[in-house]
C-alpha positions as CSV (number, residue, x, y, z in Angstrom):
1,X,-104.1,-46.3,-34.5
2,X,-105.4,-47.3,-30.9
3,X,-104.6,-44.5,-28.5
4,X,-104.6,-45.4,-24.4
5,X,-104.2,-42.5,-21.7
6,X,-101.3,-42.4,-19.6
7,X,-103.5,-43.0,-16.8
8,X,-104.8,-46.4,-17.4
9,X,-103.0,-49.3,-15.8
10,X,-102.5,-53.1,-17.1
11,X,-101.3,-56.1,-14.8
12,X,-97.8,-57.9,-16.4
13,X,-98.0,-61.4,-15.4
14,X,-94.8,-63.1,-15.9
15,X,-94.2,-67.1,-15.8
16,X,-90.5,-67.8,-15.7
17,X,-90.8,-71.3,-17.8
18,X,-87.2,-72.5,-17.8
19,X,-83.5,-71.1,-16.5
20,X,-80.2,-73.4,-18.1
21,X,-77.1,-72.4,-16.2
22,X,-74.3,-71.9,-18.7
23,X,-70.9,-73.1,-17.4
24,X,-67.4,-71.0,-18.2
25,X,-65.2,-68.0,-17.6
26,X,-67.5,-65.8,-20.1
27,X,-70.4,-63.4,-18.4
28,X,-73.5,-65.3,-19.3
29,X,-74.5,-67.1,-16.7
30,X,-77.8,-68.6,-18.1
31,X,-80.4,-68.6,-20.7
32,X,-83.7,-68.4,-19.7
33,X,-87.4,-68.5,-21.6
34,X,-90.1,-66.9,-20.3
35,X,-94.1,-66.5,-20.6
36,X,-95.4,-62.7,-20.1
37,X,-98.9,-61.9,-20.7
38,X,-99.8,-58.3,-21.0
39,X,-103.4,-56.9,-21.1
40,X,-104.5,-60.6,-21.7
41,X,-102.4,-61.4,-24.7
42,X,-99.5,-63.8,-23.8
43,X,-95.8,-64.2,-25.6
44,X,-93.0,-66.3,-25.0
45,X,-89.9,-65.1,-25.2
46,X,-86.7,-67.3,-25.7
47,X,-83.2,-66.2,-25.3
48,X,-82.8,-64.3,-22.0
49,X,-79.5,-63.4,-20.8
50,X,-78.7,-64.0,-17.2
51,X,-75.5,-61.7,-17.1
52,X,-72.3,-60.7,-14.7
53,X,-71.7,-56.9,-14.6
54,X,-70.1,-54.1,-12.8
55,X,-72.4,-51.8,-11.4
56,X,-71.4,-48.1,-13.4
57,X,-71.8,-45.9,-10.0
58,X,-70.0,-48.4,-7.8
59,X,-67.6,-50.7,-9.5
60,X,-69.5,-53.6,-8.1
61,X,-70.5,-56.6,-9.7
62,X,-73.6,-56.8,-10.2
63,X,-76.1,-59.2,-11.9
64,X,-78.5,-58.1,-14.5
65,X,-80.8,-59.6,-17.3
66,X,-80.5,-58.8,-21.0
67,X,-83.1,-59.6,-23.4
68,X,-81.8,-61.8,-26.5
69,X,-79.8,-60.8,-29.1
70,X,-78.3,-61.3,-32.5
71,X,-75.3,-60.6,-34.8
72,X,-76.1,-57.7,-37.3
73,X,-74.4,-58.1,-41.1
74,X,-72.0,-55.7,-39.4
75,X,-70.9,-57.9,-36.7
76,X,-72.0,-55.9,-34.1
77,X,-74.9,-57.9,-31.2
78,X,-78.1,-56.1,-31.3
79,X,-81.1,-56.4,-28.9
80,X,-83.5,-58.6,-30.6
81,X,-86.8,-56.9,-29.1
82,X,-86.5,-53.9,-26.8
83,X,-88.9,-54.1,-23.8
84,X,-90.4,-51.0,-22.1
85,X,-89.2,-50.6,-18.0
86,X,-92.8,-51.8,-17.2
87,X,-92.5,-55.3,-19.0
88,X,-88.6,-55.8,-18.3
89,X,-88.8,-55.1,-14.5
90,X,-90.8,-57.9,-13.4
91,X,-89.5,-59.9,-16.2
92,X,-86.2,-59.5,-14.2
93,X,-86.8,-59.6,-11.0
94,X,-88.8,-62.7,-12.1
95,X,-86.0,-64.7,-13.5
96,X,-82.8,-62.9,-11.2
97,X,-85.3,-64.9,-8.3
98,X,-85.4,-67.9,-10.1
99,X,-81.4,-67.5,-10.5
100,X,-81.3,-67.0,-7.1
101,X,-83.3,-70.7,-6.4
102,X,-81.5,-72.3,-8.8
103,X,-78.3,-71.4,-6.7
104,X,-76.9,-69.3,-10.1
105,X,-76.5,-65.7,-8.2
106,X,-77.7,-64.9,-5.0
107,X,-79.2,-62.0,-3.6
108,X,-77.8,-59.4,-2.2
């Protein structure tokens, strides 16, 4: 396999492409799609869940992005792709400001 040193660093560009509010009393607030290049090579990735949720340390609500998920045979919702911190921090600060445009959340 290709090996990389810890010490190298790669620019994450990411392209929010579209954010749909979604309207009721549940804690998805939006879906959103995104475009996130990495070393070059781009993906889009479909499904992204703009989400209400309290804070753990403070009780608070908070708002916070989930990537997309699916129903296992067991009935459980599993993560459909698991991103590393260093491709789903900018891809959330990326779409939580488009939220916060869009009027969906604001910032605090």
């Amino acid at each position: 396999g290709l090996s990389r040193s810890m010490s190298e660093t790669t620019t994450v560009h990411v392209r929010v492409l579209a954010v749909t509010p979604v309207t009721g009393k549940s804690k998805l607030l939006a879906l959103a799609s995104a475009d996130i290049a990495v070393a070059g090579v781009a993906f889009v990735l479909h499904g992204i869940q703009v989400v209400r949720r309290k804070d753990l340390a403070t009780g608070a609500e908070a708002t916070g992005v989930d990537v997309p998920r699916y129903r296992a045979p067991d009935g459980t919702w599993r993560q459909a792709v698991e991103l590393p911190p260093e491709l789903h921090k900018p891809l959330a600060h990326a779409i939580l400001d488009e939220c916060c445009d869009l009027g969906i959340t604001r910032r605090v």
